[in-house]
C-alpha positions in Angstrom: 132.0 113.4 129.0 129.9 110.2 129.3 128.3 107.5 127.6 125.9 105.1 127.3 123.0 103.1 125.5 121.0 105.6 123.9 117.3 105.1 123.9 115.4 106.0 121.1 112.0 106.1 119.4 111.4 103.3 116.8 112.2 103.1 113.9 114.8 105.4 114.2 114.0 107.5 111.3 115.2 111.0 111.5 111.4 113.0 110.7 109.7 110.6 113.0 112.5 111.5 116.2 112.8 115.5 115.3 109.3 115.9 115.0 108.9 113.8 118.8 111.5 116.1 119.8 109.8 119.0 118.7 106.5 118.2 119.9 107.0 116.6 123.3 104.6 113.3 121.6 104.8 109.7 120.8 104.7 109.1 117.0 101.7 107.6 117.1 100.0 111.0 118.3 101.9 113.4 115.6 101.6 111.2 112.4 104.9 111.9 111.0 106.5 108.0 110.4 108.8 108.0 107.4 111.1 110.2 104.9 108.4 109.4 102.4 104.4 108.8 102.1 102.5 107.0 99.7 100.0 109.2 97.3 97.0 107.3 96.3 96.3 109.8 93.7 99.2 108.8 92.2 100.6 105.7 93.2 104.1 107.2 94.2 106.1 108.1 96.7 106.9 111.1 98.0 108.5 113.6 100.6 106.4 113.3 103.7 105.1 117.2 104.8 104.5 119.1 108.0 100.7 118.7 106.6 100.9 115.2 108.0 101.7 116.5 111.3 99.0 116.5 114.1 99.8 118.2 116.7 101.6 121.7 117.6 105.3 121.9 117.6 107.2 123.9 120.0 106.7 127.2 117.3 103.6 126.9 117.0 102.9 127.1 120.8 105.7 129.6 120.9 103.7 131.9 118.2 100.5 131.6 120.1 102.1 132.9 123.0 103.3 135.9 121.0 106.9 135.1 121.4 109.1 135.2 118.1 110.7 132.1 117.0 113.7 131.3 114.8 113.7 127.7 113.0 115.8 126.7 110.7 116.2 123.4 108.7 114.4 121.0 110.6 112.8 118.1 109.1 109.3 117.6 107.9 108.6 121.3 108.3 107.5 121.8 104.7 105.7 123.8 103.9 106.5 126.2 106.2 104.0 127.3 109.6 103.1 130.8 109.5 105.3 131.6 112.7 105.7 134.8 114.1 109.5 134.9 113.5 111.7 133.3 111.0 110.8 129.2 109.9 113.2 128.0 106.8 111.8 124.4 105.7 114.1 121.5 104.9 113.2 121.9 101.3 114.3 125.4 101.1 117.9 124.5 101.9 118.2 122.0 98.8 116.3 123.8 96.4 117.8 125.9 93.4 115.5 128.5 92.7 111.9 129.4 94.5 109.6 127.3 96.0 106.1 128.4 97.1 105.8 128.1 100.9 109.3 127.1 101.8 109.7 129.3 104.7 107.8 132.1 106.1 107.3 134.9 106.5 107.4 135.9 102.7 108.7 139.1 102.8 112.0 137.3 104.1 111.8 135.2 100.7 114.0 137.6 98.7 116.6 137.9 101.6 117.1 134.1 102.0 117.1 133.3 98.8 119.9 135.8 98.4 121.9 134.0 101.3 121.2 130.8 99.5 123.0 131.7 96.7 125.7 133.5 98.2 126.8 130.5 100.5 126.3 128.0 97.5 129.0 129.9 96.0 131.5 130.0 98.4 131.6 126.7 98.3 134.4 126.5 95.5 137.7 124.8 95.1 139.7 126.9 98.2 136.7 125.9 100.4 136.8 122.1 99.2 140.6 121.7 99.2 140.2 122.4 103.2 139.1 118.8 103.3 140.3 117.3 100.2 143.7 119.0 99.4 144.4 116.9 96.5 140.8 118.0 94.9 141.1 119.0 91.4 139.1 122.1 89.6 137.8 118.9 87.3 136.2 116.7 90.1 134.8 119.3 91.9 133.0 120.8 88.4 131.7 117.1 88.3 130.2 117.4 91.7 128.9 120.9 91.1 127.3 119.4 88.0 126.1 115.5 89.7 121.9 115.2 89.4 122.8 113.1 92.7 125.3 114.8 95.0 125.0 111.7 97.2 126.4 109.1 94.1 129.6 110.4 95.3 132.3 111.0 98.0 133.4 114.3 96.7 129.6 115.9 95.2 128.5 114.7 98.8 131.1 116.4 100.5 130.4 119.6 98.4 126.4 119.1 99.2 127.0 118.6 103.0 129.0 121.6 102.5 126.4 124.0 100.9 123.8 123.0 102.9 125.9 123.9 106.5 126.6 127.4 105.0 123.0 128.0 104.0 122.0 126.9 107.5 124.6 128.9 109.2 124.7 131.8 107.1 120.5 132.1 107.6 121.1 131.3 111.5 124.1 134.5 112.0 122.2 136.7 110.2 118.6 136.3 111.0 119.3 135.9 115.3 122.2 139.2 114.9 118.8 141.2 113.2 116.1 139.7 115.2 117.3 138.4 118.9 114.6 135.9 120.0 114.7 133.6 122.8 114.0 130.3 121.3 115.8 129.0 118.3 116.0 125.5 116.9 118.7 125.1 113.9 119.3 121.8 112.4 122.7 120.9 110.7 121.9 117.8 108.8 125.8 117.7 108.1 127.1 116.1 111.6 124.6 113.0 110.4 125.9 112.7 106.9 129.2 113.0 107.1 129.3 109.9 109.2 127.5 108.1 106.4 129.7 109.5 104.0 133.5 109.1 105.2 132.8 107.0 108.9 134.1 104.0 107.3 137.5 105.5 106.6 138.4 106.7 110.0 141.1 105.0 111.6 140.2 102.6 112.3 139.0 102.3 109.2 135.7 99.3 108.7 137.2 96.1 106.7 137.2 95.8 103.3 137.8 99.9 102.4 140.2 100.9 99.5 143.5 102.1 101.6 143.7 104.4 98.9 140.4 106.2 99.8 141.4 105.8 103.6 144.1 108.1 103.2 142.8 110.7 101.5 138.9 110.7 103.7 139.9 109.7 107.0 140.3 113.6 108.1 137.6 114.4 106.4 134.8 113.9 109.7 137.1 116.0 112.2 138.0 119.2 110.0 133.7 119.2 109.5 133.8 119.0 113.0 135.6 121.5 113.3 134.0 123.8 111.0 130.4 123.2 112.9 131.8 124.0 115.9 132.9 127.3 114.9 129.4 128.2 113.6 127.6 126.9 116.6 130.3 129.0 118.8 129.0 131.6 116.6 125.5 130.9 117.4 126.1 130.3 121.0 127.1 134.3 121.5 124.2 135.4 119.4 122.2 133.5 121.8 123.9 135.0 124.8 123.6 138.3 123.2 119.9 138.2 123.2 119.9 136.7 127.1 118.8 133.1 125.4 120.2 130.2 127.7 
């Protein structure tokens, strides 16, 4: 390994970097700045959209060139590019039900939303008690139930949770169907869980409740350890369809 001072663009904000990385261009050039943009219509704020962007992303290109494209979960891709291939939106993963234009192509609609479901469920108390093992059925009912699965240690847990099994489950299964060369699959979960349950890690930050230290210190390496799996799974899709 190695390390360093990592260079970035400014400010750091995740839709403004992905969307740099995904374009090859300086923010300035593809217009997407923030988590949010202000309506005039309305006054509020609001998710920004991949109608803000100006430039082609790597799909787009990609689809132009006739070569089939898998991405999955990136941010600021809603609503979805027409892609020839497989786009899922960020919005798709945290939705509950349908959404016009969260991924594409259509027909694939019923299918994910399937997935969706199916991986939301698994995530019950067996699944949870891998990195809480004192979770009772009663908190996690309150998480399933939370309006805000980010007021919480335990609904975010859950939530980072669902959202790595939609991810993963819609990854697997699409790339093992449809083999395609380039794929970009985003699991928002490695970022989160540091802003969830960093602070308890031995050592744990100043100030924390010991009591919460001991039970969500491990919590950061078994996730790690659950994404790696799914990316080793990903990694012999990719090597199964002579992707590098």
């Amino acid at each position: 390994g190695s390390g360093g001072v990592l260079a970035t663009e400014q400010p750091p904000l995740s839709p403004l970097l992905w969307t740099t990385m995904m374009t090859g261009r300086s923010p300035l050039e593809h217009r997407i700045l923030d988590f949010v943009r202000f309506n005039p219509s309305t006054g509020r704020r609001e998710p920004i959209t991949n109608d803000e962007r100006r430039v082609p992303a790597v799909w787009n290109i990609a689809s132009e060139a006739a070569r089939e494209v898998a991405i999955v979960g990136l941010w600021a891709t809603f609503p979805a590019d027409e892609a020839k291939g497989l786009l899922v939106s960020n919005v798709f993963l945290s939705a509950h039900g349908p959404v016009e234009r969260a991924l594409s192509p259509a027909s694939a609609t019923s299918w994910a939303e399937q997935v969706r479901r199916d991986a939301t469920a698994s995530v019950e108390l067996a699944a949870m008690r891998r990195f809480l093992p004192d979770l009772s059925a009663d908190e996690l009912a309150a998480a399933v139930s939370s309006t805000d699965p980010f007021a919480g240690k335990v609904p975010g847990l859950r939530q980072v949770l669902v959202q790595t099994e939609i991810v993963g489950r819609l990854s697997v299964d699409w790339l093992t169907r449809h083999p395609t060369r380039l794929a970009a699959v985003y699991f928002e979960g490695t970022d989160t869980i540091g802003h969830l349950f960093a602070p308890f890690v031995a050592p744990p930050l100043a100030g924390v409740d010991p009591g919460d230290v001991a039970r969500f210190a491990d919590v950061p390496e078994r996730y790690f350890e659950l994404i790696d799996g799914v990316i080793g799974e990903l990694a012999t899709r990719a090597a199964r369809s002579g992707a590098v």
